[in-house]
N, C-alpha and C positions, 0 to 999 in steps of 0.2 A: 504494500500500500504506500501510497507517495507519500512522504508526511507534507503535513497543512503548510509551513513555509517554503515548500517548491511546486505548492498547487497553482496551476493557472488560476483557477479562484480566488486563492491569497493577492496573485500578483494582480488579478483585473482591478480588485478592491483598494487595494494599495495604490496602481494607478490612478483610481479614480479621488479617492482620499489624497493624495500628494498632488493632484491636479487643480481639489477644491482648496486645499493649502495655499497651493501658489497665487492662484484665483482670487482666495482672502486675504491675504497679505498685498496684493497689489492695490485692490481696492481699499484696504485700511490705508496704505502708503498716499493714495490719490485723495483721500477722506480725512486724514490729518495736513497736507497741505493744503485743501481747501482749506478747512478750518483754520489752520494758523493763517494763513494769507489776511483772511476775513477778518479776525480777531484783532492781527499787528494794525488792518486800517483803520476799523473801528477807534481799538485803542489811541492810534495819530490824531485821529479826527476829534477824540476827547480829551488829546494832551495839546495838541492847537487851537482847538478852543477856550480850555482851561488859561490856556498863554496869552490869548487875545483879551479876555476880562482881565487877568493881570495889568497886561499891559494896559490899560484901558483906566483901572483904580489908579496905575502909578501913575500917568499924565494928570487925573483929575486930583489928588491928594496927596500924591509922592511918598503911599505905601503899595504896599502887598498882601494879598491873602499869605495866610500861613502856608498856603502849598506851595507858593512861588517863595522864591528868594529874588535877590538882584544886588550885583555887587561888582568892582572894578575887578576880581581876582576870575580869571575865569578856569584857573586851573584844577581845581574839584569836578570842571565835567570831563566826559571821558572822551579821550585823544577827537572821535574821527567827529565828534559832535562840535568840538570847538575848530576844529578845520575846514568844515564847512559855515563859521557862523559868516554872517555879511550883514553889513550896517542898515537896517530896515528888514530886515524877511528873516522868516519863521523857518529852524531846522529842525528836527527829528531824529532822534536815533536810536535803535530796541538795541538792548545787547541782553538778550534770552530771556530776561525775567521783567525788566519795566522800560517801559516806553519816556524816554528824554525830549523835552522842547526846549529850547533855547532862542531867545534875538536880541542882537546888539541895539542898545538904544544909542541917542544922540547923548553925547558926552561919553561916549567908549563902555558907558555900562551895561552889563550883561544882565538881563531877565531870564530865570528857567526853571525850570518845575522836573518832576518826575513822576508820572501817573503808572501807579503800581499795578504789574502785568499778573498778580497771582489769581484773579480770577479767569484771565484767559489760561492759565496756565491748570488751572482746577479743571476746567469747562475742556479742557487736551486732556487731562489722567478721566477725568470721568468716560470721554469719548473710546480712551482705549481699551477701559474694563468694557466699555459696550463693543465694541469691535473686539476684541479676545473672546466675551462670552458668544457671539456672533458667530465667530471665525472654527470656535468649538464646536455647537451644534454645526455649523455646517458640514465641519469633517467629519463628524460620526454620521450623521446621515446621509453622508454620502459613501462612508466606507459601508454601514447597513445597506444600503441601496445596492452601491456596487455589486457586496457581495452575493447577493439577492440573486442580482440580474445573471452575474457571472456564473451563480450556482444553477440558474434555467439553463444555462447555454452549456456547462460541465456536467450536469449530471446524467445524461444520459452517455456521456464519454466514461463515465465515470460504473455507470453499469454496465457496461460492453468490456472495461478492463476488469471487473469481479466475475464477469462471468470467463471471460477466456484466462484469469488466472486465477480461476477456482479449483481446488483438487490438486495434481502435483505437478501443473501448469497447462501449457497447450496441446499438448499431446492427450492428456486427459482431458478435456473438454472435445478434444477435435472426436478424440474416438468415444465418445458417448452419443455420434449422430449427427443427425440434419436437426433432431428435435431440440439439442442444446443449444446449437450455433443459429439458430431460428433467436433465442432468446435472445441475442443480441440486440434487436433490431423490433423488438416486441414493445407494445404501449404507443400512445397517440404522443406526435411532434411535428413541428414544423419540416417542411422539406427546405431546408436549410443546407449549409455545407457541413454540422455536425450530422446530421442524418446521413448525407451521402457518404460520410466516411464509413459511420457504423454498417447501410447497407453494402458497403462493397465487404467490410470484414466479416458480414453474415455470407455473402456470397464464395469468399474465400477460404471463411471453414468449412463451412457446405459441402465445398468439392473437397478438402483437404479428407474430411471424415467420412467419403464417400468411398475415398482410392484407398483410406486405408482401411476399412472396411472391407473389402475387396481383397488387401493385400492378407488383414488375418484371416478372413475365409479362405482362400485358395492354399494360405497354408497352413491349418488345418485339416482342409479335404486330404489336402496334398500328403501328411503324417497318418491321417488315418484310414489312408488307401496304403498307402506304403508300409503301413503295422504289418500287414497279415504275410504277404509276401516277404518281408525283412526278415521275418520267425522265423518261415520257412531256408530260407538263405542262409541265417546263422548256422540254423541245423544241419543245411548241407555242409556248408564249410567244415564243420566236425567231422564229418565224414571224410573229406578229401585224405591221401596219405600224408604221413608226415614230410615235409620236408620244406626250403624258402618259398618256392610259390604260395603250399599253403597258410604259411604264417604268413604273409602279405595279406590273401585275400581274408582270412579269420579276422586279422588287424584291421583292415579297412572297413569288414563289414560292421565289426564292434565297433565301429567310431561311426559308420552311417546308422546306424542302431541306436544308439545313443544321439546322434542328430535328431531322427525322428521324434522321439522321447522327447527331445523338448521343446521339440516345433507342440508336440501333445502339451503338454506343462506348460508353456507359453500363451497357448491358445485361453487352457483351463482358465490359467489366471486372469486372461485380460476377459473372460468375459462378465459380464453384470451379474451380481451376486450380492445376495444379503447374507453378511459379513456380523453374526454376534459375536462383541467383545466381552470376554468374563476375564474379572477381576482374578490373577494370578501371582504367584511371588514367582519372579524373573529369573533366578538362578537357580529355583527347584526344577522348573520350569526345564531349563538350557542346559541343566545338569546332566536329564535325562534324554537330551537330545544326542548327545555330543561322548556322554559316557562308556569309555571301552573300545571309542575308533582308533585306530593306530594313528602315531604321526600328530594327533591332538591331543592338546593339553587347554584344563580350564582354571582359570584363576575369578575368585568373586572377592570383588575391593568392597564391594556394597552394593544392597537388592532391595529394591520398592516392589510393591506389588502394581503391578502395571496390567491395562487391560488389553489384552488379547484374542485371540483366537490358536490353541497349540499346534493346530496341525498347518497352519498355513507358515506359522511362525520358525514349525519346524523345518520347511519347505525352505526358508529363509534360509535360516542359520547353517542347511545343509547343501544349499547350493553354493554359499560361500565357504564353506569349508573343504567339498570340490573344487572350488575354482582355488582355492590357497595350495591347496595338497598339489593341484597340477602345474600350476605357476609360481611356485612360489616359495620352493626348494626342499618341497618333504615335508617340511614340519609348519602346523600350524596351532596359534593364541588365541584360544576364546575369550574374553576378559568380561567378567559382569559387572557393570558400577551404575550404580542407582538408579537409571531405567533406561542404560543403554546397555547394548552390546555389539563389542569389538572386536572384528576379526584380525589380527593382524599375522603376516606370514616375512619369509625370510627372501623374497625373491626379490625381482629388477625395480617392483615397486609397476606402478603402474604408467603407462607415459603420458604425458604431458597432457596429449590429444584428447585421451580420454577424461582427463580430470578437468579440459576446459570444455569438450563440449557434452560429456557424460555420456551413459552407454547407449550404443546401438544395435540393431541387429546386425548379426553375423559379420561382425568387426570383431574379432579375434586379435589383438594386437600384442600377444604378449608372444612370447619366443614356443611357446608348446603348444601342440595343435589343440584345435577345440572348436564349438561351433559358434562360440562371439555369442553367446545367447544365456548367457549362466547370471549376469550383472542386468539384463534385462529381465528375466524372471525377476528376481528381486525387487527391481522398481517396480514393476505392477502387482507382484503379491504385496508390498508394504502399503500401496494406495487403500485398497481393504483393511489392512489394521490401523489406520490412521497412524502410521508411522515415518520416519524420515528418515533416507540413507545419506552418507555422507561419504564420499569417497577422498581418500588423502596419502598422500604419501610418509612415511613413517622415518625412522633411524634408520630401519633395517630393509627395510619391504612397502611392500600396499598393505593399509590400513582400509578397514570398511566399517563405520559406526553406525545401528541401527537406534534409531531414539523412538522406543516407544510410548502412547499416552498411558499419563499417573490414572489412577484410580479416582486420584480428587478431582483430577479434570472432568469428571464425566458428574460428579456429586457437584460441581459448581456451575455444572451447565443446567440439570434439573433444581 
């Protein structure tokens, strides 16, 4: 499953939330220079006024209001206010918190006031908790939104990837049918381009679980035409005199014999079956599987009781310990620890190929002959025990971990 921070989902919503972000912040940026523009001319237009009644008492009585001063020193105003003053006309100058007026009267002396900017400066913090609170709901409702809209448009991608990697990926889904891979493509939605993706991947496993359908029928027929005749063949081979020819053909026929046998066992296990698991302890269990074979040996670190099926499981644990015994230098490790079990042996280990792309039919890749069909049993008998194979290579050889379900797992799902 994708986690949530690399879901298209995440990131539509994200986009759209970091979109209304920018979107709010531009607009507050354009919202607060309005506003201070507005504010500094007001504030002029009430500190030039303020100046003009000054000026106006001190020709008529040759005082000041208390807000004005007037005096020959004009060095208390600040630099660019006294740079611009000129003899008759009204200057100006904000420097961030109060608005300055100043005018030179006749006889060199200076009139000036300062009309204090802290309510435009309130009327700006008040603005910005209202643009922040603003700025807030909008990005949540537009990341809710987003993600809303973004989960219409993913969730049927979203079912199309649970159904094709349900079970123990695509090979399992493909081979349960046309009637799975129909599921993809199942429930009402627009004909969109998520649609048309979904119906081509419904078209694709379609034929995918057609051919291979096809392919386990044919061979099946194909081992269970071939049983009855391969008997007879053994049997004769017995007969033949002793000598190389015969041992060649006894040799080939036990190895086409053995072919057939698990085209049979391959067939068995892939096909549909209702699979009870009963709660068993794992190592009484593998004990008795494994106990008095030559060339194996069992060691238990530690055993849960895990829920099973024994004879499928023994199917398991014995086509791995075939396939060790034959590749894998004579001697083979059963190991039980707490609800897995590990085959490991002493051979070339397993190659590369198969650990990256895992087992296939009738890929035989190790140095001793065989029919490349022993590691595929396996993966479709463990689909039935809800179990996981884990292929690895060891210190010494090929490791094979089978991990199967606890007991509690089944008591926490009821």
């Amino acid at each position: 499953m994708t986690p949530w921070y690399r879901s298209i989902r995440t990131r539509i919503g994200a986009a759209v939330a970091l979109t209304s972000l920018l979107s709010a912040l531009l607009l507050g940026l354009a919202v607060d220079r309005s506003i201070m523009v507005g504010g500094r001319n007001a504030l002029r237009a009430e500190a030039l006024q303020s100046l003009a009644v000054s000026a106006a008492a001190y020709d008529i009585s040759g005082t000041v209001p208390s807000s004005s001063s007037v005096g020959s020193d004009a060095t208390r105003l600040p630099r660019p206010l006294r740079a611009a003053l000129r003899p008759g006309r009204a200057v100006t100058w904000f420097d961030g918190h109060d608005m300055w007026a100043a005018q030179r009267l006749e006889g060199g002396r200076v009139l000036s006031l300062r009309a204090p900017g802290a309510r435009l400066l309130e009327q700006r913090a008040s603005m910005h908790r209202t643009l922040g609170a603003t700025a807030g709901g909008v990005v949540l409702f537009a990341l809710v939104g987003g993600w809303v809209v973004a989960g219409s448009i993913t969730s049927r991608l979203r079912r199309a990837a649970r159904a094709v990697g349900a079970g123990s990926g695509v090979q399992d889904v493909v081979g349960r049918g046309d009637g799975a891979a129909r599921l993809l493509g199942s429930g009402p939605g627009p004909r969109d381009e998520v649609r048309e993706l979904v119906d081509r991947i419904d078209v694709l496993t379609g034929s995918l679980a057609a051919r291979l359908d096809r392919e386990r029928a044919f061979s099946a027929d194909v081992a269970h035409e071939l049983r009855t005749p391969m008997t007879a063949l053994v049997s004769a081979a017995e007969l033949l005199p002793d000598g190389p020819e015969a041992t060649l053909v006894r040799r080939q026929t036990v190895r086409l014999r053995r072919l057939t046998d698990d085209l049979l066992e391959l067939a068995r296990a892939e096909q549909p079956e209702v699979v009870v698991l009963e709660p068993r302890d794992l190592a009484t269990v593998v004990r008795r599987m494994v106990e008095g074979q030559e060339g194996v040996t069992l060691s238990v670190v530690s055993s849960d009781v895990v829920r099973t099926e024994p004879r499928r499981l023994e199917r398991v644990v014995q086509n791995l310990v075939a396939n060790g015994l034959r590749h894998g230098g004579g001697e083979v490790r059963v190991v039980v620890e707490g609800r897995t079990v590990r085959v490991e042996d002493d051979g070339p280990g397993f190659p590369a190929e198969l650990l990256r792309d895992g087992p296939r039919r009738f890929r035989s890749l190790g140095a001793a002959p065989g029919s490349g069909l022993g590691l595929s049993i396996v993966s479709a008998l463990a689909v039935g025990l809800e179990a996981r194979v884990e292929l690895a290579g060891g210190e010494r050889g090929a490791v094979v971990t089978v991990l199967l379900p606890g007991a509690a797992q089944r008591d926490a799902r009821e």
